[in-house]
N, C-alpha and C positions, 0 to 999 in steps of 0.2 A: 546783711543788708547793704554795709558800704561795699562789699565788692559787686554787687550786683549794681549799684550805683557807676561804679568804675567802669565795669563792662559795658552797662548802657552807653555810657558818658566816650568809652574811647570805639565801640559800635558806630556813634554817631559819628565823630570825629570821622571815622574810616568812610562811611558814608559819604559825609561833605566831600571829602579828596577824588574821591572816584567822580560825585556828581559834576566837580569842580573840571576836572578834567576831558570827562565827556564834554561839557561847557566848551573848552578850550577846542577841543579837536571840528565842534560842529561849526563854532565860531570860525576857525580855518579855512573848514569847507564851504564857508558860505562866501568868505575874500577870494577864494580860489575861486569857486564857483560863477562869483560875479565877472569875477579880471577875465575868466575864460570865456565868458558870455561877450564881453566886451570887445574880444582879440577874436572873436568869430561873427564878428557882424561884417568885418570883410570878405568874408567868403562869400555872403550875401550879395554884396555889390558886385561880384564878378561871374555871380550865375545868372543864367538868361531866367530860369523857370524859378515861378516864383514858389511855389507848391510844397515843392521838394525840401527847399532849403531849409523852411519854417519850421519842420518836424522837430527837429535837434533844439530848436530854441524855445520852442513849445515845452518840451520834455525836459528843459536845463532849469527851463523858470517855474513849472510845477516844481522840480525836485529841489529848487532853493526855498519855494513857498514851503514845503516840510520840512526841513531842518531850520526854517527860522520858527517855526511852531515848536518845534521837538525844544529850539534854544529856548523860548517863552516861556517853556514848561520847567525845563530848570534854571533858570533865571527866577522864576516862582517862588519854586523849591527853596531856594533859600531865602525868601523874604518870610515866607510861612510857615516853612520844615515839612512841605509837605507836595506831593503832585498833585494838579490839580485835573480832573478826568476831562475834561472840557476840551485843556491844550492838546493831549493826547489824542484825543478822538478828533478833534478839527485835523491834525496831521494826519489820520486815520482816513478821513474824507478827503483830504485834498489827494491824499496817496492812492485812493481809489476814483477818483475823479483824474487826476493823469492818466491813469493803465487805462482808464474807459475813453481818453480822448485820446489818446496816443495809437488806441489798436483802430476809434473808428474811421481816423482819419489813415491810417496804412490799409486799410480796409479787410484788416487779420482778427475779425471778431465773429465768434459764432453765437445763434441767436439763444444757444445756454448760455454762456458766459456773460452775456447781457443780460438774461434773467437775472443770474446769478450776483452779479456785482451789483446788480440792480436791487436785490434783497440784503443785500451787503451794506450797501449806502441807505435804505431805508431803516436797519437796524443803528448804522452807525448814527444816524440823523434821528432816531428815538432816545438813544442813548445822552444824543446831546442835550434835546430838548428836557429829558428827565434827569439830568445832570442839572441844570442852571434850575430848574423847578423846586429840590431837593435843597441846593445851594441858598436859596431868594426862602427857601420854608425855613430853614437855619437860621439864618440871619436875622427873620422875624422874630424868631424862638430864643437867641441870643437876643435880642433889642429887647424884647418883653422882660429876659430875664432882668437886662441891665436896669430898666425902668423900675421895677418892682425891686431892685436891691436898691437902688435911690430914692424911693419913696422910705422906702423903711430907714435909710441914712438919716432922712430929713428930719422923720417923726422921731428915730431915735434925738437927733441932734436940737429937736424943739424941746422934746422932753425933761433933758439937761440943762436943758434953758431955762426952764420953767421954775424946776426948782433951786 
């Protein structure tokens, strides 16, 4: 039993290190990501057309909005020990809501592939809503438990009173 304790115990450990690290790396990429965003707003000012330009800065600020989701989610992780499906899936939609504005504004999208992402984003947008639905029934189910062991604290603790 202690080693199976052990093994959890340095499992977790190994865990933490790895999530810790993905942490670090997305972290990175989001300073990078921003500094870069920021060193290409001159390119801006020096193209006539406006159209064009915006694509890239479209596509740079979608792909930052996901990795500070993907970061939220382990930043989570370790307040809880746990992912939370919510963060995952909002990067999930935002990652499929770039591709779907990214292709309609290059105008490189076929009317499958808009189905398709379209039943993509409908499932992932179910998944959320019965995610937080699922979470908010927990909670209650937790609350009720906590209430009902403090009622019986109380009674126990009158009882002892009493006599």
């Amino acid at each position: 039993m202690r080693m199976k304790v052990r093994f959890l115990q340095i499992f977790q450990h190994i865990i933490d290190i790895v999530f810790a690290t993905m942490l670090i790396f997305i972290t990175l990429g989001i300073v990078v990501g921003v500094l870069r965003l920021f060193l290409g707003l001159g390119a801006i000012l020096t193209l006539k057309g406006v159209t064009g330009s915006y694509l890239p800065i479209i596509s740079d600020v979608l792909t930052l909005f996901i990795l500070v989701e993907l970061s939220r989610s382990l930043v989570d992780y370790f307040d809880v020990n746990r992912l939370r499906l919510t963060f995952i899936i909002d990067a999930g939609i935002v990652f499929v809501l770039r591709e779907i504005m990214i292709k309609l504004f290059e105008h490189k999208i076929s009317v499958e592939e808009i189905l398709a992402l379209s039943v993509l984003l409908f499932v992932l947008g179910a998944l959320r809503v019965g995610s937080v639905l699922l979470f908010q029934r927990e909670k209650r189910i937790l609350d009720t438990l906590r209430d009902v062991r403090h009622d019986d604290d109380s009674s126990d603790t009158r009882l002892s009173s009493d006599h």
